[in-house]
N, CA, C and O of each residue as an XYZ file, in Angstrom:
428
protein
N     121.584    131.345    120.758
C     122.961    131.424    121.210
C     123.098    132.165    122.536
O     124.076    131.968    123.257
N     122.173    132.974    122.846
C     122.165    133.783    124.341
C     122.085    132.851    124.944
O     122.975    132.733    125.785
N     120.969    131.636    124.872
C     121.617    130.451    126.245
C     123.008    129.962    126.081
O     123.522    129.497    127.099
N     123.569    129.975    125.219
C     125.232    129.219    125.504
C     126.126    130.384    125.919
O     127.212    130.180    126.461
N     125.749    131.374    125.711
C     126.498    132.276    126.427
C     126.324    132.693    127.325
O     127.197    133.460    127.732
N     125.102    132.459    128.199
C     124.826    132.822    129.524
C     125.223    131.529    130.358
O     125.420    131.585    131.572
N     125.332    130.284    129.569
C     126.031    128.870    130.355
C     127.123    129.137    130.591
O     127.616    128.573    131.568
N     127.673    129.763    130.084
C     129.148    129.886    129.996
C     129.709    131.049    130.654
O     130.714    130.985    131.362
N     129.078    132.083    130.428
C     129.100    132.989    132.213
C     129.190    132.361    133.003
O     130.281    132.194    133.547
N     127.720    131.546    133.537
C     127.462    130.825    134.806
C     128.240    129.845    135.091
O     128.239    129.350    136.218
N     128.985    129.435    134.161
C     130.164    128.195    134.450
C     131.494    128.796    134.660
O     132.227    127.991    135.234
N     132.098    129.971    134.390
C     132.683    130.675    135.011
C     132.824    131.278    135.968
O     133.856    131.324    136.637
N     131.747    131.868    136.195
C     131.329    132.603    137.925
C     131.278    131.183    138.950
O     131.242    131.226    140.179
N     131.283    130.159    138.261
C     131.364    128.714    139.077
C     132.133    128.680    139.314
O     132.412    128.474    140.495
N     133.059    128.855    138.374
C     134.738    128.129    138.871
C     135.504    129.498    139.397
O     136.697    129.554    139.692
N     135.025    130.051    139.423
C     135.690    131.618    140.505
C     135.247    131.345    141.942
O     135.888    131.339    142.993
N     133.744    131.085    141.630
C     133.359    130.853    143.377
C     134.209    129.742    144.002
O     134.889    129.926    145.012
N     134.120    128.414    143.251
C     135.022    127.103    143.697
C     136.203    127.856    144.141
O     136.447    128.066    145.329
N     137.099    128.351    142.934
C     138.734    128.710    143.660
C     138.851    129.509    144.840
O     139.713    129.448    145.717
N     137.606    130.464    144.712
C     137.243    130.984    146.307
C     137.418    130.073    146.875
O     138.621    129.809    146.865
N     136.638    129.121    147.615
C     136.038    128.276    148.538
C     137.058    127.619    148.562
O     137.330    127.303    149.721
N     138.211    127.023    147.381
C     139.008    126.877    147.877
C     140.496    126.917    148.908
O     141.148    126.181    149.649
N     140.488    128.528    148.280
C     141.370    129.260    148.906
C     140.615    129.506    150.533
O     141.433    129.561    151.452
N     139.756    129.590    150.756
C     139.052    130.405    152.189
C     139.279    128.551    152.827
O     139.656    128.426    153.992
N     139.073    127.520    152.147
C     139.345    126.205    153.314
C     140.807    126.156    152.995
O     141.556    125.982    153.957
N     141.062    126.215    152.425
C     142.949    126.191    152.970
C     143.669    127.400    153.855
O     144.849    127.560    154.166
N     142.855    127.937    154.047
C     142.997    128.952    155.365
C     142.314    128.763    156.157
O     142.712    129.156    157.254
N     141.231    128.232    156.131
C     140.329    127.380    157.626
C     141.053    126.221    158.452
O     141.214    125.082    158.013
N     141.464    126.663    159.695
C     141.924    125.398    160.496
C     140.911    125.123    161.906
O     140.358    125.858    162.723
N     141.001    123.788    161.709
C     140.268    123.585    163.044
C     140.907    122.111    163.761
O     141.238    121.082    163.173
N     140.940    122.369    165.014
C     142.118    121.290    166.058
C     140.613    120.713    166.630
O     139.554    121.279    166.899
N     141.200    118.887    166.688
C     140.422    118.467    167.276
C     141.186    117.933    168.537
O     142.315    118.392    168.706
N     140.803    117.199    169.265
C     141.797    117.281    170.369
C     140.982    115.388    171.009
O     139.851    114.985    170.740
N     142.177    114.565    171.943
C     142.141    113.294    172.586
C     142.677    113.614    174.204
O     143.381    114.560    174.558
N     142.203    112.696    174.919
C     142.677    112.822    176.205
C     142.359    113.920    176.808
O     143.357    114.489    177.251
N     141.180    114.568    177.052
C     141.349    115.729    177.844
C     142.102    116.618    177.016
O     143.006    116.715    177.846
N     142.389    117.151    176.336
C     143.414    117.791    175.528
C     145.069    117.349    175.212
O     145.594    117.910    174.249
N     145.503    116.827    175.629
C     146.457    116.269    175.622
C     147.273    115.956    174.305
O     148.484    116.126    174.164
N     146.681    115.631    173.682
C     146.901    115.559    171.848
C     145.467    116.216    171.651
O     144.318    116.143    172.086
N     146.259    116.917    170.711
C     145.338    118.153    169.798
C     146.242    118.112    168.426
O     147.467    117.986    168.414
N     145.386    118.244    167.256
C     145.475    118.086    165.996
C     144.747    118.912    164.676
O     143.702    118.512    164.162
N     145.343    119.901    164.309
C     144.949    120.850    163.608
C     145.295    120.680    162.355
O     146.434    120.396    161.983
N     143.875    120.923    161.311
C     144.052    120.378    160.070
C     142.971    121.735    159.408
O     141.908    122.235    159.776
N     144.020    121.983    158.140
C     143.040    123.094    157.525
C     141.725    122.337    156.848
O     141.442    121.171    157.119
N     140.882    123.247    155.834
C     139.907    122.809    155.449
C     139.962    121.674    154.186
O     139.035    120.884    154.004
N     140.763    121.696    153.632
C     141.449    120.781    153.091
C     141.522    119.582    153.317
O     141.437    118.775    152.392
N     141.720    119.144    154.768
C     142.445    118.094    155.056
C     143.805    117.808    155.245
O     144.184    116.643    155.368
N     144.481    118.646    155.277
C     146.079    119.446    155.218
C     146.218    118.958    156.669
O     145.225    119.074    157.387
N     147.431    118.382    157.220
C     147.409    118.303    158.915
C     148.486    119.732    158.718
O     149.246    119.839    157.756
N     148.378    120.705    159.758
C     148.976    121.506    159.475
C     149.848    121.443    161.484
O     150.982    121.880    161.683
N     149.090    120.911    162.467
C     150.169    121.337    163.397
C     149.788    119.651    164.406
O     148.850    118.936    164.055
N     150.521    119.350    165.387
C     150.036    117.818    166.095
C     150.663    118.433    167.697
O     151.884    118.570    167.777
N     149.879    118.753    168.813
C     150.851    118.955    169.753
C     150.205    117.685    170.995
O     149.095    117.338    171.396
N     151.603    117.312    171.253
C     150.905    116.309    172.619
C     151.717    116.892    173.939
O     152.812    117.440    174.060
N     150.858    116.586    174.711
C     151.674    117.015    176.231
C     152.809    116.529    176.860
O     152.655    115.527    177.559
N     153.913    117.013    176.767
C     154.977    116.531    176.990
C     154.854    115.431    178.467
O     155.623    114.474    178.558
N     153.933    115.683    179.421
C     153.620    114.692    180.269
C     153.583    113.046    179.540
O     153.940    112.095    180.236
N     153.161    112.846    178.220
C     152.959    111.942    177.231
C     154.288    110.921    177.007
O     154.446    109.704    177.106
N     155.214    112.129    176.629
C     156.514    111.374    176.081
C     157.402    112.153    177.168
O     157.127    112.829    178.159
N     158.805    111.684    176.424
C     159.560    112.259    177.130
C     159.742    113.988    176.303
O     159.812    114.263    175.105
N     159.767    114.693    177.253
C     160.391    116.253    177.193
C     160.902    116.374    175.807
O     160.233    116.726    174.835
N     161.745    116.156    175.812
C     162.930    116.412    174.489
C     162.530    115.920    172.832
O     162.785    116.348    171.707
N     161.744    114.750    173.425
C     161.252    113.966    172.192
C     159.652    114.590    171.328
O     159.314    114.259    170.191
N     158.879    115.545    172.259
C     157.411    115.612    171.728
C     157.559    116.362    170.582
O     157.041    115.891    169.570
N     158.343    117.783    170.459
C     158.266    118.272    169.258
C     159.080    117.396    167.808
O     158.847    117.502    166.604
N     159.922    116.681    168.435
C     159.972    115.931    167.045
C     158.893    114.632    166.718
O     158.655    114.240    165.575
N     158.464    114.215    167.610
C     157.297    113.366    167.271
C     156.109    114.246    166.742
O     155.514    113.572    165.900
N     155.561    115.394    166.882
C     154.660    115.965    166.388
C     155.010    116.655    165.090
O     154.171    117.302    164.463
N     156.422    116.488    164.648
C     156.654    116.626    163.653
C     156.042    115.619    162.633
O     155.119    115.745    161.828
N     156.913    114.519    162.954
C     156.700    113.422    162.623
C     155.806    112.665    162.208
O     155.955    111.801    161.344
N     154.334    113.056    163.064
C     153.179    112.882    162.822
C     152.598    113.521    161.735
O     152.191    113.072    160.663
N     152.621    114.416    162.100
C     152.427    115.535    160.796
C     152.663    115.161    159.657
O     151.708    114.937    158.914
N     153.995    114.987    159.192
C     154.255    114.372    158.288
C     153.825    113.418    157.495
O     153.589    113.546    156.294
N     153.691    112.250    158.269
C     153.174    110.827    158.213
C     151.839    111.422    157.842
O     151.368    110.542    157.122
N     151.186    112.135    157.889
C     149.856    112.245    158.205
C     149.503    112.963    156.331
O     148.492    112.875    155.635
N     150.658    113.531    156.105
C     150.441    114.535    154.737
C     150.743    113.605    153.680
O     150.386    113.605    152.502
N     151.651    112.612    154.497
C     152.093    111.855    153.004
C     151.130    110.335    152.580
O     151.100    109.631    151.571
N     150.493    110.290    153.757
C     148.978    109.368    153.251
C     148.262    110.015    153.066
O     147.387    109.316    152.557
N     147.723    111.526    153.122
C     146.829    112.022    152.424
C     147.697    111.862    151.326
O     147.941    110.686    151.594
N     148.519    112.113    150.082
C     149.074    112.229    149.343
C     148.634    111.152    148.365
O     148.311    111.232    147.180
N     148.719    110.064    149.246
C     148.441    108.772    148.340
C     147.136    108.697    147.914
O     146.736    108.451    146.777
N     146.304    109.000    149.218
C     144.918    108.936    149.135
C     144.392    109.639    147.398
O     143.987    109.112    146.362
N     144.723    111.291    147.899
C     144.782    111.589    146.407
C     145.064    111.057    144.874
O     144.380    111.090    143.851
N     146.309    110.577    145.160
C     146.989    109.949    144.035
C     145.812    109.019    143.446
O     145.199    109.147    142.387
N     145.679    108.004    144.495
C     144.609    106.961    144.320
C     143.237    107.398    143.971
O     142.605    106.680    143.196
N     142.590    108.667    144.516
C     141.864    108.848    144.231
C     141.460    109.607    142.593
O     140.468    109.454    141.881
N     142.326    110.199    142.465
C     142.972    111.267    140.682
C     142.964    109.892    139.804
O     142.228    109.893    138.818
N     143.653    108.831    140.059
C     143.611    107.093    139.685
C     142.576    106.621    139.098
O     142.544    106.106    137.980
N     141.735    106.775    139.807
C     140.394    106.021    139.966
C     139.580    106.881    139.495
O     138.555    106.358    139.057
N     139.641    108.373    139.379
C     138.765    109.144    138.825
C     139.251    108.990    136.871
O     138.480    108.643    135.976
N     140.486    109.314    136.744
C     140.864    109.033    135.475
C     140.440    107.473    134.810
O     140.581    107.437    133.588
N     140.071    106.520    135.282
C     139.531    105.137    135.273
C     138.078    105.919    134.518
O     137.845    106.223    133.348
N     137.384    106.046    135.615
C     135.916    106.789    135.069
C     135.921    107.723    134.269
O     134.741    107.958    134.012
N     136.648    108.478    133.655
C     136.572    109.616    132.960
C     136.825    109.105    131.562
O     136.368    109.507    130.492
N     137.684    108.100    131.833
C     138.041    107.802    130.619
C     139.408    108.794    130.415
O     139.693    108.859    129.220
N     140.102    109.389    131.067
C     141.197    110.339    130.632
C     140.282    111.914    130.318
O     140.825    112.716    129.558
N     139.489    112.124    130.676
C     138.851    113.415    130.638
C     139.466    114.283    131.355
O     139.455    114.081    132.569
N     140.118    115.393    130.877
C     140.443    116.438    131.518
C     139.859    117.682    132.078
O     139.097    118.416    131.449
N     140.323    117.907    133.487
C     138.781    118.686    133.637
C     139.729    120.107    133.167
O     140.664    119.972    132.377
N     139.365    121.470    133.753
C     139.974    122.485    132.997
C     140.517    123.136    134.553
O     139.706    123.155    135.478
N     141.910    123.651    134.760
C     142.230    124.011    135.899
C     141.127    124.474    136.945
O     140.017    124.980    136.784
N     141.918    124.077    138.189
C     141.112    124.554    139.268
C     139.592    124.069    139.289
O     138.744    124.810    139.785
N     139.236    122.810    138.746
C     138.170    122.051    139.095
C     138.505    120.854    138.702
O     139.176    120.440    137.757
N     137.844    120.266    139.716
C     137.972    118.829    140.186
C     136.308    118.507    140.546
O     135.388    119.287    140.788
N     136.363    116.556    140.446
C     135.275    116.298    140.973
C     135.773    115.524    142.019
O     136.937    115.198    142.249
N     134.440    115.195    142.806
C     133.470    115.646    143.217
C     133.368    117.147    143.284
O     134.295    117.778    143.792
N     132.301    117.768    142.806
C     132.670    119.257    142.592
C     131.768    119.222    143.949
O     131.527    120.266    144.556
């Protein structure tokens, strides 16, 4: 019984490290950038779009911060689906297996 209880430590100290790693990439951002810089696009570790800025040289003046809104947006709510679809398709394979908070696969 000391091995099932040392599995079961180690599968705990697992899912502590994961919610770490989770929490530390949803605070990781990194901007990639088009045009010479011009559009730049910052997305946490996640995959989260978190900011979109283009050079107002681009559009007109008045219009860029609501288009980089906009983008943004657009950008969170197809990740959204992606998920959906993907939680979909994982429940397909699982058979309805529930995993236990704060883990997910691909682990």
């Amino acid at each position: 019984m000391t091995n099932l209880g040392q599995m079961m430590k180690q599968a705990q100290e697992f899912q502590s490290k994961m919610t770490e790693m989770q929490e530390s990439l949803a605070n990781f951002e990194v901007t990639g950038s088009a045009a010479g810089g011009m559009v730049q696009a910052t997305l946490n570790g996640t995959g989260e779009a978190r900011r979109v800025k283009i050079d107002p040289s681009l559009v007109a003046p008045d219009d860029a911060e609501v288009l980089e809104d906009l983008i943004v947006a657009a950008f969170n709510d197809a990740k959204a689906k992606v998920e959906a679809h993907r939680a979909e398709k994982m429940a397909e394979i699982t058979g309805g297996l529930r995993l236990p908070p704060g883990m997910s696969l691909p682990f």
